[in-house]
C-alpha positions in Angstrom: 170.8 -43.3 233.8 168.0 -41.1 233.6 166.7 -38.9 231.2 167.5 -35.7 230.5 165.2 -32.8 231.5 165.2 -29.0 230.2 162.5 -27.1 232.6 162.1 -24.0 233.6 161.4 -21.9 237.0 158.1 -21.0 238.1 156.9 -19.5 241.1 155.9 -16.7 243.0 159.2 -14.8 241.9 158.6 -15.1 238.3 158.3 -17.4 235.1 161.4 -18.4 233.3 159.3 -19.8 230.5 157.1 -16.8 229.9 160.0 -15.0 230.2 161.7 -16.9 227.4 158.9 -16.8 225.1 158.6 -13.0 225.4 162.1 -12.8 224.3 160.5 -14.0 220.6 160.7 -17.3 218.2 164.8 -16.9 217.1 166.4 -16.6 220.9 163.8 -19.2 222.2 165.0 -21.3 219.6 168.8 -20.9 220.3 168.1 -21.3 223.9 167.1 -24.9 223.6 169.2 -26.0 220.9 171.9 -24.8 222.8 170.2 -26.5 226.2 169.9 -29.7 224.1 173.6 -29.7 223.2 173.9 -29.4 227.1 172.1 -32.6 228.3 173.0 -34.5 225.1 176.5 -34.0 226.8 178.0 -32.6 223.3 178.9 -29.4 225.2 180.2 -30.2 228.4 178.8 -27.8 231.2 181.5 -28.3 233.3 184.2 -26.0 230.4 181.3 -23.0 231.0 182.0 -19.8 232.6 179.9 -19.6 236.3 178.0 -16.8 236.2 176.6 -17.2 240.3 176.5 -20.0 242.5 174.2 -21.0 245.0 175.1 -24.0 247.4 177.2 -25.3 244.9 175.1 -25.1 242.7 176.8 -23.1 239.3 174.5 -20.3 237.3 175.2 -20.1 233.8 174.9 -17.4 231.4 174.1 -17.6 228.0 173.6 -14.8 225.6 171.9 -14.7 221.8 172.0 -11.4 220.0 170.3 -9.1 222.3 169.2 -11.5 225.2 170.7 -13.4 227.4 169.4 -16.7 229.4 170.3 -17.9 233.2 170.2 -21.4 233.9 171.6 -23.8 236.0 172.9 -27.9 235.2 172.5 -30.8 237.4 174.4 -33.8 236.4 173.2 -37.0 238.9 174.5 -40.1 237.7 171.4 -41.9 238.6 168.9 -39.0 237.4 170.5 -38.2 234.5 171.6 -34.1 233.3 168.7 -31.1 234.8 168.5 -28.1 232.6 166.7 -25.5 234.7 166.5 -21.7 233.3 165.9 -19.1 235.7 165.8 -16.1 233.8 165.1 -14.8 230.0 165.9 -11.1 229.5 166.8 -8.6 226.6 169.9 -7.1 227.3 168.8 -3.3 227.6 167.2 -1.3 230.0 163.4 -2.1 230.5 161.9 -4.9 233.1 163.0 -7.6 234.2 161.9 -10.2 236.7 158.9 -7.2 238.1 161.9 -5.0 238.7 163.1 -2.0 237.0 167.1 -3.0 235.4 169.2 -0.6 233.5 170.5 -3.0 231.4 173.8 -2.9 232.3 174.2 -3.8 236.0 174.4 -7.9 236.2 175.2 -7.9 239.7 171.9 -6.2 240.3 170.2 -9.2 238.6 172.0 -11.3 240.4 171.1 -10.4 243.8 167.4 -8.8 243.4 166.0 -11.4 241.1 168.4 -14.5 240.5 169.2 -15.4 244.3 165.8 -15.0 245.2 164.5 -17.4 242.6 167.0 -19.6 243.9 166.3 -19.4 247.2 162.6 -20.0 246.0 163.3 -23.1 244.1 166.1 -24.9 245.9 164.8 -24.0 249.5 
């Protein structure tokens, strides 16, 4: 079995790890110790709530104090468990991903900056 990876998504459409780091030390911080509980398999992503899918794919959200993550999990039994984060955002009104958000509207995220990343990353 492979090793287990925690990455983030980088591209044209944006820059989960910049993103994350803007977000400050404490909710960077909680992010990966909660992604490390992830691909250490001592929280199982499969009990998580889907936030989006994308070919099959499940979106997860996670939120700490006032921000929230997006991330996806791979689980290959050859490769080992993929943590990739997609998004890193405060949950209020402000920008997000180059686009005006209201910080409210989820569904908005998920189709005009999520999907897109996505669609970039996955192909």
């Amino acid at each position: 079995m492979g090793q287990p990876v925690i990455g983030a998504y980088q591209g044209d459409l944006g820059d989960g790890d910049a993103e994350l780091e803007a977000l400050g030390t404490t909710a960077g911080k909680r992010f990966f110790l909660y992604a490390q509980k992830i691909v250490s398999r001592k929280v199982d992503h499969w009990t998580l709530r889907t936030f989006a899918e994308f070919r099959d794919v499940p979106v997860y959200k996670a939120e700490f104090d006032d921000s929230f993550t997006l991330f996806t999990v791979e689980d290959d039994p050859d490769q080992g468990i993929t943590l990739m984060l997609f998004l890193a955002c405060k949950l209020q009104p402000g920008h997000v991903g180059g686009k005006a958000w209201d910080g409210r509207d989820f569904g908005y995220i998920r189709d005009a900056i999520l999907l897109p990343r996505l669609r970039d990353y996955f192909g």
